[in-house]
N, C-alpha and C positions, 0 to 999 in steps of 0.2 A: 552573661552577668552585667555585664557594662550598659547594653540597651535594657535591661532593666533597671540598673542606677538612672539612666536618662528619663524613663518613666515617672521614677520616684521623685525628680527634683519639678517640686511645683513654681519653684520662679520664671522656670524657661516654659514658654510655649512647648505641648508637644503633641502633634494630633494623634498620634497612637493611645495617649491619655484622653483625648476627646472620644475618639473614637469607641474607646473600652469601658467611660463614664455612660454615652448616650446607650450603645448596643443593651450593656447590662444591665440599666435602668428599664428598655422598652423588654425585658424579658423576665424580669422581675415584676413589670406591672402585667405584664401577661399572665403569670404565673398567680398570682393574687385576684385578678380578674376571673380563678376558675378554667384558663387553658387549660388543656387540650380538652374538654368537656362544655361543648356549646352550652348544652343544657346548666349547666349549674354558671355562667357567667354572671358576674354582679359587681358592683363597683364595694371597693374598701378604702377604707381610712388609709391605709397603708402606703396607698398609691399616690398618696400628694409628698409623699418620700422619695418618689421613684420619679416623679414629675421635676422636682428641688435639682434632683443631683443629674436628671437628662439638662434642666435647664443650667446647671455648671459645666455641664458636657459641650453643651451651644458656645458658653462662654467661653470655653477652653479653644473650641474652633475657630473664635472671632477672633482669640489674642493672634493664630496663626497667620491673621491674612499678613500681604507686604503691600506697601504705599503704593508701588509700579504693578501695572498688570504684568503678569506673564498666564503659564498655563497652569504654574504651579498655584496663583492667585487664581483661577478659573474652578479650578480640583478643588480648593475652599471653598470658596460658594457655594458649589453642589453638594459637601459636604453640610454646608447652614443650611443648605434646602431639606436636605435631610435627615438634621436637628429638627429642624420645625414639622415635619411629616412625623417623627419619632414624639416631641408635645401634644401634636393635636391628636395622635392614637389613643398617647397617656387619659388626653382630656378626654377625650369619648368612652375609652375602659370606662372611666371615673366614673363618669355618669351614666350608665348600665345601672338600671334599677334592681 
């Protein structure tokens, strides 16, 4: 119960909250894109929805980093790397004709 109070409070940084904004955004545009069926893939409307709230998910990552490197500061990063790998999927769905 408690670590899903700390989920729910948007003041504080929390990358579990990042984490579960960008994942369910790049699966929801998957899912609108016509996944699991190559054949019927096509961009929608729907998915500059899912683009908004991976790119809050980015945001939520960046609020996590700290001023001093460490390796928990390094674990961020890679995490932005891949926010931005999780956008540029979004953008590619999207534009499937």
């Amino acid at each position: 119960m408690r670590f899903l109070v700390s989920v729910l409070r948007l003041r504080q940084p929390s990358l579990v909250r990042a984490i579960l904004l960008s994942v369910g955004a790049f699966t929801a545009s998957l899912r609108l894109a016509g996944f699991p069926y190559i054949g019927n893939l096509r961009g929608s409307r729907w998915q500059i929805l899912a683009l908004l709230v991976a790119a809050w998910g980015m945001a939520e990552t960046a609020r996590c980093l700290q001023r001093r490197w460490s390796l928990y500061h390094a674990g961020v990063l890679i995490l932005l790397y891949a926010n931005l790998m999780i956008l540029a999927a979004i953008v590619v769905l999207l534009a499937v004709p």
